[in-house]
MMTF fields as JSON, N, C-alpha, C and O atoms, coordinates in Angstrom:
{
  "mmtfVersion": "1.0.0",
  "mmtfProducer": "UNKNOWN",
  "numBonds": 427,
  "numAtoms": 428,
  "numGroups": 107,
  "numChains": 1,
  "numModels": 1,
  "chainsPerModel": [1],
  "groupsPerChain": [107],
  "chainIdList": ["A"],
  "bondAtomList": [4, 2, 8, 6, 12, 10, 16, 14, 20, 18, 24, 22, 28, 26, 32, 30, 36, 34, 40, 38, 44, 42, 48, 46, 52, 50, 56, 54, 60, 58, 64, 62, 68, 66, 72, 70, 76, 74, 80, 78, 84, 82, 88, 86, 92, 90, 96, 94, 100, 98, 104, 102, 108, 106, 112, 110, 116, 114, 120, 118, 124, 122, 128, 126, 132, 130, 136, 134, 140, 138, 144, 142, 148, 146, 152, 150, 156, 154, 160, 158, 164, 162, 168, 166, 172, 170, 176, 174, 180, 178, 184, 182, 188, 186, 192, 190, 196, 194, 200, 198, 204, 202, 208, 206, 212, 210, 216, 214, 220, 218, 224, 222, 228, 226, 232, 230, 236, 234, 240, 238, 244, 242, 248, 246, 252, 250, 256, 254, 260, 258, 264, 262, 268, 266, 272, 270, 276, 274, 280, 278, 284, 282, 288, 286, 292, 290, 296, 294, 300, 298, 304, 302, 308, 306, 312, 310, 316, 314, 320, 318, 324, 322, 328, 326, 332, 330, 336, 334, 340, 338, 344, 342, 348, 346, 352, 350, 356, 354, 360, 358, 364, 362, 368, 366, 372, 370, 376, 374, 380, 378, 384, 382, 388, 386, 392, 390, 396, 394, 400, 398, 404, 402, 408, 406, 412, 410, 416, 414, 420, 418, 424, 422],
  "bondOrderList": [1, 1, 1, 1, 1, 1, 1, 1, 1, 1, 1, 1, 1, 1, 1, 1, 1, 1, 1, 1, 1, 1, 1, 1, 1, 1, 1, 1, 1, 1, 1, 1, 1, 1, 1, 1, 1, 1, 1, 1, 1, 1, 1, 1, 1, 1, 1, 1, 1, 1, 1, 1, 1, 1, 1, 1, 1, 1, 1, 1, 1, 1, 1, 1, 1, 1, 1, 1, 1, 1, 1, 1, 1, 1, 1, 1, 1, 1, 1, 1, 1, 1, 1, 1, 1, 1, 1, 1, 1, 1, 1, 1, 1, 1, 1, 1, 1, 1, 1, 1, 1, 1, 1, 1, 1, 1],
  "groupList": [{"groupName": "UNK", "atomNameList": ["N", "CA", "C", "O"], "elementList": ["N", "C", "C", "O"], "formalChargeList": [0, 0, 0, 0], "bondAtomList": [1, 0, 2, 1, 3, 2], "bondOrderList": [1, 1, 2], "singleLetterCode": "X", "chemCompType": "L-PEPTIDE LINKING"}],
  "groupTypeList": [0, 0, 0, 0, 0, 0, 0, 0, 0, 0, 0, 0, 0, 0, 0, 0, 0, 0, 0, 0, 0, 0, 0, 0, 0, 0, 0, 0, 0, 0, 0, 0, 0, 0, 0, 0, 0, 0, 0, 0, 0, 0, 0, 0, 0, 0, 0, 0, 0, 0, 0, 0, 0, 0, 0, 0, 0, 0, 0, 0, 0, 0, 0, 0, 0, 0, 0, 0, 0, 0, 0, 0, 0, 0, 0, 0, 0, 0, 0, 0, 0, 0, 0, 0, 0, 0, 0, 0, 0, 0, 0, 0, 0, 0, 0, 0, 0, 0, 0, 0, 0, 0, 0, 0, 0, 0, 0],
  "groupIdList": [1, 2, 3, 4, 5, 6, 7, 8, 9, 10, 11, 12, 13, 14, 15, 16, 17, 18, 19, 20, 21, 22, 23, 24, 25, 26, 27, 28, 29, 30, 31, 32, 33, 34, 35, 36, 37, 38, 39, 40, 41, 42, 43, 44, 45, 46, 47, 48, 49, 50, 51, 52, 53, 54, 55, 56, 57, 58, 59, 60, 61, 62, 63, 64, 65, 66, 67, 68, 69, 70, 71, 72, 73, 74, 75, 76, 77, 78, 79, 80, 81, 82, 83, 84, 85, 86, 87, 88, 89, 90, 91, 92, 93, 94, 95, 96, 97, 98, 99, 100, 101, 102, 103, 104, 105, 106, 107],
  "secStructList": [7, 6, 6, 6, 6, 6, 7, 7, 7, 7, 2, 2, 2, 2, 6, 7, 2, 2, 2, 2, 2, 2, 2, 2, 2, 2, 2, 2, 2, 2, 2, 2, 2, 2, 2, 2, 7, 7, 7, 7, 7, 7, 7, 7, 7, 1, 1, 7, 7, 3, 3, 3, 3, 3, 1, 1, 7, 1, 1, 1, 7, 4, 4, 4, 1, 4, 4, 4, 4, 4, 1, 7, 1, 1, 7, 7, 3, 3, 3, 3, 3, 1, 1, 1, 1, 7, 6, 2, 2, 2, 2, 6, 6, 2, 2, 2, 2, 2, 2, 2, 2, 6, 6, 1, 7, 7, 7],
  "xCoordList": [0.821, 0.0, 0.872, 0.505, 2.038, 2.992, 3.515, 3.663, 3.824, 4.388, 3.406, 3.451, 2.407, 1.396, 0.739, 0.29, 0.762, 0.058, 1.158, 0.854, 2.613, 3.471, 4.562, 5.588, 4.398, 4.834, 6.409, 6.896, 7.253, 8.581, 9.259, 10.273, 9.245, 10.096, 10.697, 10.326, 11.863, 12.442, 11.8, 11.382, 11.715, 12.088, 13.517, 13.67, 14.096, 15.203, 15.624, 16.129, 15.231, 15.138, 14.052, 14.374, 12.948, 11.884, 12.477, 12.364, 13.294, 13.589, 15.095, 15.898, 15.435, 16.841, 16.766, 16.784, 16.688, 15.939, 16.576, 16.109, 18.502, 19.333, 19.115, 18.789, 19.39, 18.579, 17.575, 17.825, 16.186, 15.069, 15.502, 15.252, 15.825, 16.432, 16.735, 16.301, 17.548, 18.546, 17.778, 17.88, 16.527, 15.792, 14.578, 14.353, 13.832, 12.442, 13.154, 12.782, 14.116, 14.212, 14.208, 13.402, 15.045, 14.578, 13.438, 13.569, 12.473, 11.449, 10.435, 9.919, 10.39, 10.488, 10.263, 9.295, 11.812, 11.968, 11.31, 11.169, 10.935, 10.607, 8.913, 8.226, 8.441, 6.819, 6.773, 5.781, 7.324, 7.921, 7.915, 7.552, 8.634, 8.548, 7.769, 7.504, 6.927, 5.712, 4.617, 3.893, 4.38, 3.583, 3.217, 2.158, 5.04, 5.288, 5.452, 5.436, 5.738, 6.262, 5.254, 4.168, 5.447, 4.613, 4.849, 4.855, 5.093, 5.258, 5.269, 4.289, 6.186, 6.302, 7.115, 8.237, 5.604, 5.43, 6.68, 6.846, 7.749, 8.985, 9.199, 8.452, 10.222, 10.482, 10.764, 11.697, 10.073, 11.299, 12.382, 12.905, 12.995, 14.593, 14.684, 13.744, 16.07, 16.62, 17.48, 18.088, 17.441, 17.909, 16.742, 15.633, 17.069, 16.015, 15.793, 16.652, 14.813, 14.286, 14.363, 14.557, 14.376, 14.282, 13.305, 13.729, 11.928, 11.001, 10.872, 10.664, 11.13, 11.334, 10.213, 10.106, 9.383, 8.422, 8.536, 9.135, 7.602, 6.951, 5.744, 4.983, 5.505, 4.808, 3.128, 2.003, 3.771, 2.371, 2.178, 1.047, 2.907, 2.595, 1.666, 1.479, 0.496, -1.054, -0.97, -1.803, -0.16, 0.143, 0.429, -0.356, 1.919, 1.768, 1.941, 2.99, 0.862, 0.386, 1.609, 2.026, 1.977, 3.032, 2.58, 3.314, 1.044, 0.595, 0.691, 0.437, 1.01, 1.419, 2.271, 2.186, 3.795, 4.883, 5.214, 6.185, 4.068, 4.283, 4.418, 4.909, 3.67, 3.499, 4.759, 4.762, 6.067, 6.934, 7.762, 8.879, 6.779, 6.946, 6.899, 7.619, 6.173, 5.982, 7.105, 6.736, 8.18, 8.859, 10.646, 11.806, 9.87, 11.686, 11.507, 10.317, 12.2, 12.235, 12.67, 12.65, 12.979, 13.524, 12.872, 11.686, 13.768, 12.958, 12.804, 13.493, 11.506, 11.125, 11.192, 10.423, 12.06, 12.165, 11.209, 11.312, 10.516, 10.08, 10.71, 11.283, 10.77, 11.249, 10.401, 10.767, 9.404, 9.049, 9.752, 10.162, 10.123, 10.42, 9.195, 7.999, 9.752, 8.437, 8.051, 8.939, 6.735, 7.066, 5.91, 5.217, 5.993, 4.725, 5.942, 6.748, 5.123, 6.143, 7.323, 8.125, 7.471, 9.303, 10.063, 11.137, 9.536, 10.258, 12.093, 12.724, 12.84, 13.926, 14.544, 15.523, 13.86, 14.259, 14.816, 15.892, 13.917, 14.195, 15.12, 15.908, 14.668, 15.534, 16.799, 17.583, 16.869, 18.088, 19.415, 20.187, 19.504, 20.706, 20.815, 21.617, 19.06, 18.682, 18.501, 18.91, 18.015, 17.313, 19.495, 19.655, 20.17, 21.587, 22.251, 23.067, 21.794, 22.3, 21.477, 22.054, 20.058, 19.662, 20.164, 20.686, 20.133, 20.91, 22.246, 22.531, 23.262, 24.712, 24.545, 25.466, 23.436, 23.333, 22.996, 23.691, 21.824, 21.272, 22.57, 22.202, 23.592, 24.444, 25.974, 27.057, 25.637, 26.456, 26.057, 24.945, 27.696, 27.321, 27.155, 27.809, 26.043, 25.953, 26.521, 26.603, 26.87, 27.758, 27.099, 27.68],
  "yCoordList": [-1.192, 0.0, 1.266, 2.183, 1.429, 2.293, 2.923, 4.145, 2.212, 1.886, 2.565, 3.563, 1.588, 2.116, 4.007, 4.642, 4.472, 5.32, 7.059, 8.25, 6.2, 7.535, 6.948, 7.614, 5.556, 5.584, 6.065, 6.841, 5.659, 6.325, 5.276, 5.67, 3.681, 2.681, 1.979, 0.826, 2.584, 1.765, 0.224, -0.195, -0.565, -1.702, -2.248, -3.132, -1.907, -2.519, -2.748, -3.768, -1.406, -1.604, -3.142, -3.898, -3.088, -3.981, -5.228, -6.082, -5.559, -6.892, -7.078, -7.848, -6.511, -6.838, -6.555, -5.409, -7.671, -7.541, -6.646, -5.838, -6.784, -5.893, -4.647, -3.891, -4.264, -3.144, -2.215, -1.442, -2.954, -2.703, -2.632, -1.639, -3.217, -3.197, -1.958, -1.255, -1.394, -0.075, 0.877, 1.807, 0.92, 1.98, 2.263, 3.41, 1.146, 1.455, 2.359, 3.516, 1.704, 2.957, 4.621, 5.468, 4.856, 6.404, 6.322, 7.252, 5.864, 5.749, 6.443, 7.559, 5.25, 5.569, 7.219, 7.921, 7.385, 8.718, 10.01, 11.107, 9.317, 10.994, 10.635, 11.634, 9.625, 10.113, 10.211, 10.739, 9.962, 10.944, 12.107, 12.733, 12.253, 13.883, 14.328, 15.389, 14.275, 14.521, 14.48, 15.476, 13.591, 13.36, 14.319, 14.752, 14.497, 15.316, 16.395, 17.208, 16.95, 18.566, 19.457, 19.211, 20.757, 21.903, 22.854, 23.681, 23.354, 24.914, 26.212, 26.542, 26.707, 27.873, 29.337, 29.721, 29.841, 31.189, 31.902, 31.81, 32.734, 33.25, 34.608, 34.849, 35.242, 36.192, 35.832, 35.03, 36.225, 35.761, 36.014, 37.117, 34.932, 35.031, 36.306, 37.093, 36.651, 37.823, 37.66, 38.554, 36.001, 35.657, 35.318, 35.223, 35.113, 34.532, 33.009, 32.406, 32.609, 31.49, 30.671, 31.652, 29.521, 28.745, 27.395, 26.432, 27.472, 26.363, 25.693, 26.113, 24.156, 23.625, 22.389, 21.914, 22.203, 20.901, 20.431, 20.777, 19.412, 18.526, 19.152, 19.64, 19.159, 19.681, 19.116, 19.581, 17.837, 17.152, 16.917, 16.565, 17.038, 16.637, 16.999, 18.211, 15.837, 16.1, 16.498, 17.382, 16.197, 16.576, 17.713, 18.199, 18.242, 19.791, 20.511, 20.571, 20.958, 21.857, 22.938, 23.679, 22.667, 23.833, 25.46, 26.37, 25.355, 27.164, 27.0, 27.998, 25.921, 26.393, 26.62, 26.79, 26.499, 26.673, 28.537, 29.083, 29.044, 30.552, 31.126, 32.161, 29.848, 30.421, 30.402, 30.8, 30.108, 30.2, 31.571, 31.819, 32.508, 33.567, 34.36, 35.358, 34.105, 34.823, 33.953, 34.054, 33.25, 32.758, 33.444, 33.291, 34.204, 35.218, 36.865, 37.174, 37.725, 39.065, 39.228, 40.206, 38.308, 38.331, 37.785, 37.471, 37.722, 37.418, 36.055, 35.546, 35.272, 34.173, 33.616, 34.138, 32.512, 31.957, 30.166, 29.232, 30.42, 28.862, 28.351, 29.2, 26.737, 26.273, 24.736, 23.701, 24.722, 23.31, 22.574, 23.205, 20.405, 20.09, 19.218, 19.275, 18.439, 17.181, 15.924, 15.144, 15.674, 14.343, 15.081, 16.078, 14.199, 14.052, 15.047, 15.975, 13.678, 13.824, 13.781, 14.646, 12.665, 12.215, 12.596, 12.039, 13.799, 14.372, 14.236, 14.001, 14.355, 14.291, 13.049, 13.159, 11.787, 10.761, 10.842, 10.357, 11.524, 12.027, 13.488, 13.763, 14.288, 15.537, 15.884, 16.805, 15.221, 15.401, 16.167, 16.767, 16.026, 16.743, 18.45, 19.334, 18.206, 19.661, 20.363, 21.514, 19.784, 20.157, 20.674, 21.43, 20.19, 20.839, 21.75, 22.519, 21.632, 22.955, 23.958, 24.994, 23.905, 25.448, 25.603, 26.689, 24.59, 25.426, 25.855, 26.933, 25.186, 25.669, 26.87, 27.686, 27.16, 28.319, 29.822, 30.824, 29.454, 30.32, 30.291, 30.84, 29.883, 29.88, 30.541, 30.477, 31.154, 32.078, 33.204, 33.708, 33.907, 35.169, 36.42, 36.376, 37.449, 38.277, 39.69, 40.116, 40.249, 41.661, 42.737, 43.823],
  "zCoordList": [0.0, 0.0, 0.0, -0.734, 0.775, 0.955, -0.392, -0.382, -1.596, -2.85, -3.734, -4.453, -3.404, -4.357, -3.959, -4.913, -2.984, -2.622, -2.697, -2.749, -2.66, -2.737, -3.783, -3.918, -4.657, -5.471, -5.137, -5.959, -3.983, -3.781, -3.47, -2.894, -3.57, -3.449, -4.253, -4.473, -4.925, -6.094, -6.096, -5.017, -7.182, -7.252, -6.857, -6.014, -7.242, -7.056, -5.336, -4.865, -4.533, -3.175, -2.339, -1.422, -3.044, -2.463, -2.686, -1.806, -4.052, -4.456, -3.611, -4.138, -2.532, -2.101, -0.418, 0.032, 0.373, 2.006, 2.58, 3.382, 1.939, 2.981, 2.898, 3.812, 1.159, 0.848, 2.175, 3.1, 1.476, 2.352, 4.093, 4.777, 4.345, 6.255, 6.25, 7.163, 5.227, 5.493, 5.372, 6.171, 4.057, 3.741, 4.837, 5.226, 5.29, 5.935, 7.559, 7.753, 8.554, 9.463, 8.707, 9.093, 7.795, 7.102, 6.423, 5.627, 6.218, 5.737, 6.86, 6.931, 7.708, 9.51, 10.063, 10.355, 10.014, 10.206, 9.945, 10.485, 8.761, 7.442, 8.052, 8.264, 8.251, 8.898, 10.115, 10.619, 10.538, 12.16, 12.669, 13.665, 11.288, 11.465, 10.746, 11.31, 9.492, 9.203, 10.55, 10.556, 11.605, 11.901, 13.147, 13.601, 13.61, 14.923, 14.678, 15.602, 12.947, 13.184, 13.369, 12.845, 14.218, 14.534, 14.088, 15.0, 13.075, 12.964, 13.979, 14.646, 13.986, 14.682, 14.001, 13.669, 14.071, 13.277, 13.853, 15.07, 12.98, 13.156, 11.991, 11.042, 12.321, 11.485, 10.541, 10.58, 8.861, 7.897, 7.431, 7.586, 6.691, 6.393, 6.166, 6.275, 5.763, 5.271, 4.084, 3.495, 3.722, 2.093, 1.453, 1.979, 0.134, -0.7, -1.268, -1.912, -1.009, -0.981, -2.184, -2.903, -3.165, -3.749, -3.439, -2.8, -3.99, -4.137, -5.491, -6.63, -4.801, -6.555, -5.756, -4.625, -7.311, -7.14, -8.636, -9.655, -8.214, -9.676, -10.038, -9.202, -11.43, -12.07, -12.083, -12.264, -11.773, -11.81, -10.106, -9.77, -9.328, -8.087, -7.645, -7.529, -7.127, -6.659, -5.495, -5.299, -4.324, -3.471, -2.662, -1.848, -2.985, -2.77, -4.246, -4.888, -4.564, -6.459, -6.361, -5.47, -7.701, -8.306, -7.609, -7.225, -7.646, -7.322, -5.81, -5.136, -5.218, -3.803, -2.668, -1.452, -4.29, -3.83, -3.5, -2.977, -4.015, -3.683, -2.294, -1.845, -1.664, 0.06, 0.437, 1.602, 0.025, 0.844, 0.714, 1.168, -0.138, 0.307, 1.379, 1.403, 2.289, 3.351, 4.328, 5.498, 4.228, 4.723, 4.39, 4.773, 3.477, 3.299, 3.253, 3.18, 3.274, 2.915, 1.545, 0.798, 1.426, -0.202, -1.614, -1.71, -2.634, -3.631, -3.162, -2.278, -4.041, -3.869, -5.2, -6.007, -5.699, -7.273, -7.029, -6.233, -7.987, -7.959, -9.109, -9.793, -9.653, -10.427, -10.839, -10.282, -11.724, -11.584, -12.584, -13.558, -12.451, -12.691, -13.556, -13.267, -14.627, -14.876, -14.124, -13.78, -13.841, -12.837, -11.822, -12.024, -10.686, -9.488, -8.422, -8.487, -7.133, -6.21, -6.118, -5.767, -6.466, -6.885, -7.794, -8.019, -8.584, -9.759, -9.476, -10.507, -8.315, -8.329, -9.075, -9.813, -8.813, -9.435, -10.982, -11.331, -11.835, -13.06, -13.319, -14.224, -12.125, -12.801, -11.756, -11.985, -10.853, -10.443, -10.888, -10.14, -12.171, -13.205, -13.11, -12.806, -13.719, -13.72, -12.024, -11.874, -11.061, -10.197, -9.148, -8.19, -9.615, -9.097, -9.625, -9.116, -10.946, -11.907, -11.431, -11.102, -11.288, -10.744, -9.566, -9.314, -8.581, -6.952, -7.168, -6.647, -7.905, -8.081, -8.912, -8.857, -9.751, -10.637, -9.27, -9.104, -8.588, -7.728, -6.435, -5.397, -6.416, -5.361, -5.855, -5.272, -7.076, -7.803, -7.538, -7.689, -6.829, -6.363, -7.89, -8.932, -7.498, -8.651, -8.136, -6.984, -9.297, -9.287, -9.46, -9.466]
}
């Protein structure tokens, strides 16, 4: 059900036990902290922000990567990739070229 519902477990992980042993504690983890985190309303940054999603992701929608505007003083750049949730799987390439691009200082 896990697989099917977030679609985020390689094959290749499920078909290999040791594999799997290693992956499900961080698996673990990451709804953990989904489950426990609280938000606490704070000043925003004083750099500027970078939100990157999937284009198709049903989950959190491309138009609602804007809210993390109110989370900087600065400009806010979004960037969508192709793909759902897991778009990194596929764009990974691209998705480091824009942070090493946006982590170039400008004159």
């Amino acid at each position: 059900m896990l697989r099917q519902r977030y679609n985020a477990i390689p094959a290749a992980i499920l078909a290999e036990p040791e594999l799997l042993h290693v992956f499900l504690p961080i698996l673990r983890a990451d709804f953990k902290m989904i489950e426990t985190f609280q938000y606490r309303d704070e000043a925003p940054l004083e750099c500027p922000i970078m939100a990157f999603g999937g284009a198709q992701d049903e989950w959190a929608r491309p138009d609602e990567l804007t809210a993390w505007q109110a989370q900087t003083q600065r400009a806010l750049k979004t960037q969508l990739f192709p793909g759902g949730r897991f778009y990194l799987q596929a764009a990974l390439p691209q998705l480091v070229t824009s942070v090493a691009q946006a982590l170039i200082p400008t004159t």
